[in-house]
C-alpha positions in Angstrom: -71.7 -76.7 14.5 -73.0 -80.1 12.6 -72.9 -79.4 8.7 -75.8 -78.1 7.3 -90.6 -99.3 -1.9 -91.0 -101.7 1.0 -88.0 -104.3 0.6 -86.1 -105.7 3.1 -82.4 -105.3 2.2 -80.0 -106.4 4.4 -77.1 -106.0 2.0 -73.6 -105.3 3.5 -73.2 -103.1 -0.1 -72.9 -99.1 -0.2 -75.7 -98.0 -1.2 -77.7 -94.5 -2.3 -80.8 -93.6 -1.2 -83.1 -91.1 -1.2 -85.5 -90.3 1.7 -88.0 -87.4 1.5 -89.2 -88.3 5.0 -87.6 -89.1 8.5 -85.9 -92.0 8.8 -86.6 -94.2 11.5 -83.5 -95.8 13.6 -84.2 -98.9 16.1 -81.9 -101.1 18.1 -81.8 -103.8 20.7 -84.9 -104.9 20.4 -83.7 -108.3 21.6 -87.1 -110.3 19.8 -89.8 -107.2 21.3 -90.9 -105.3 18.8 -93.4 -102.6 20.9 -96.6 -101.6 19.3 -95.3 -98.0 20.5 -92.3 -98.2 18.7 -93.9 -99.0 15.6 -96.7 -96.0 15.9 -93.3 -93.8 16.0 -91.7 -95.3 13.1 -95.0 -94.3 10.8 -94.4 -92.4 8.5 -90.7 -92.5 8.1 -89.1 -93.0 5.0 -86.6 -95.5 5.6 -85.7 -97.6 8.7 -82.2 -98.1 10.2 -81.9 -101.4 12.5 -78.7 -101.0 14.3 -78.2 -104.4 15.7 -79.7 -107.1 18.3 -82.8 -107.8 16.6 -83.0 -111.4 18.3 -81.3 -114.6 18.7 -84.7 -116.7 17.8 -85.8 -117.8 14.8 -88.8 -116.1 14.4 -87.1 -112.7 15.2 -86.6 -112.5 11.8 -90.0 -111.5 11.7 -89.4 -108.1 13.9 -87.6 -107.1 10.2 -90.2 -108.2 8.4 -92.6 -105.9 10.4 -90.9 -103.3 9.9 -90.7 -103.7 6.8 -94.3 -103.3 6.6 -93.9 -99.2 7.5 -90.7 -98.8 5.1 -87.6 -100.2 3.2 -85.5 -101.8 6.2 -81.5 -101.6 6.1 -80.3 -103.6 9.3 -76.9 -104.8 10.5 -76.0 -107.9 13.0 -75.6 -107.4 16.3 -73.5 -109.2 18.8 -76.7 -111.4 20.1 -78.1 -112.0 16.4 -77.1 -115.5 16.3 -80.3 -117.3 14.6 -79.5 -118.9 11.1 -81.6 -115.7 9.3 -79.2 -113.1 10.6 -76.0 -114.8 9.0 -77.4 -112.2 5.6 -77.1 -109.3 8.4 -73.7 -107.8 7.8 -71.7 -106.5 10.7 -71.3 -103.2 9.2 -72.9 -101.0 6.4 -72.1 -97.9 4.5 -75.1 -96.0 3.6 -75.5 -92.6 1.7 -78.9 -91.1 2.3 -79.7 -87.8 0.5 -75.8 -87.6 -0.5 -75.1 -87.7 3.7 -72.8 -90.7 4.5 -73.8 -93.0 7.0 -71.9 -95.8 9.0 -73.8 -98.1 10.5 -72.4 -100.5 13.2 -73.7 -102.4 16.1 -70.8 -101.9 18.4 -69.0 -98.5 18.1 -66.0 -100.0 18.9 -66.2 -101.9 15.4 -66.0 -98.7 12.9 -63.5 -98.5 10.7 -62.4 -94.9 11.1 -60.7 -95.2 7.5 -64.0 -94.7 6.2 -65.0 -91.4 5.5 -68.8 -90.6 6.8 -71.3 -88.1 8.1 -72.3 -89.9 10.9 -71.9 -93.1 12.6 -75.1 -94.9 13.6 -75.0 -97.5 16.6 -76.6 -99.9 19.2 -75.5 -101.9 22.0 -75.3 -99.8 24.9 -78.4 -99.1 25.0 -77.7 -95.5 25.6 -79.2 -92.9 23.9 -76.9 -90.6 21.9 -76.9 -87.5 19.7 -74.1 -85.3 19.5 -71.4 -83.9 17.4 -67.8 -84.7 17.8 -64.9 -83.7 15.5 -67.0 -82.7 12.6 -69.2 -86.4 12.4 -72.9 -86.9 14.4 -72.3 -90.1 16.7 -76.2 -91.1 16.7 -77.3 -94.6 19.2 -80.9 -94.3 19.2 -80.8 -96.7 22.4 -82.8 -99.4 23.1 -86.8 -100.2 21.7 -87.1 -103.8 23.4 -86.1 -104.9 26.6 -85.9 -102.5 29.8 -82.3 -102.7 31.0 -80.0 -101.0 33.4 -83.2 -98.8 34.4 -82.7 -96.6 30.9 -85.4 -95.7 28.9 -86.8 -97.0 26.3 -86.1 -95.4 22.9 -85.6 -95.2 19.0 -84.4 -92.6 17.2 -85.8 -90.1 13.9 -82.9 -88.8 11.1 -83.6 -86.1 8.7 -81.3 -86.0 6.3 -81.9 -83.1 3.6 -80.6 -80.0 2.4 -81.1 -78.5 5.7 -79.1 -80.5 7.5 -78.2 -84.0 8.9 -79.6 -84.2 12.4 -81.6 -86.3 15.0 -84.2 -86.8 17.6 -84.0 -90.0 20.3 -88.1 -90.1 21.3 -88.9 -92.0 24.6 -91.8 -94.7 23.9 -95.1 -93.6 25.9 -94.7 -96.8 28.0 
């Protein structure tokens, strides 16, 4: 059983932060930002970007739109290769609400030293939300580009004294 502003930082620092509402979690959007993902991420508190944002230079601006809705933390996926995404770092340790987040692009990539609630991740594209051994692994799968015939997705966190736990809506597409 699981355990019960408007800045864009981009920071690889631990950080605190408190969130009274959802928090909206986005990956792979590979330079498409979907008018339908945005209408699900309003409203949320905070937004988590897990990773391929783009390898163009003006996909920077798909975390600058976001940033619009709420304060964006991000981290650099295997494809974010533009000059902008160097300030991305590759892996970030987040406590929201006093629940510890890892967040990570590639699961493969976190360091199991580090103690955490839940690990947050991208790259396969595959939605996930489940408990194992005490931690939620939580890929909210993929907002841009259709591939391998999955769906399209982002995730919702709530992270309060009820609990740590998500939801992975499908955009109305």
């Amino acid at each position: 059983m699981p355990p019960t502003g408007r800045d864009l930082a981009v920071s690889g620092a631990a950080a605190e932060v408190t969130a009274e509402r959802p928090i909206g979690v986005i990956s792979d959007t590979h330079g498409l930002l979907r008018p339908e993902a945005l209408t699900l991420l309003e409203g949320c508190g905070l937004i988590l970007h897990l990773g391929d944002v783009g390898h163009r230079d003006e996909d920077a601006a798909i975390l600058e739109r976001l940033g619009e809705l709420a304060p964006v933390r991000a981290v650099r996926g295997n494809i974010d290769t533009a000059p902008w995404a160097e300030a991305l770092p590759k892996t970030l340790d987040l406590a929201v609400n006093g629940w510890r987040l890892q967040l990570v692009h590639i699961l493969a990539d976190v360091d199991p030293a580090t103690p955490c609630d839940a690990v947050l991740h991208g790259h396969s594209h595959k939605p996930r939300n489940e408990w194992r051994e005490g931690r939620l692994l939580f890929n909210p799968g993929a907002a841009g580009k259709r591939r391998f015939r999955l769906p399209i997705t982002l995730g919702r966190l709530w992270a309060d004294d009820r609990g740590l736990r998500g939801a992975i809506p499908h955009l109305p597409l």
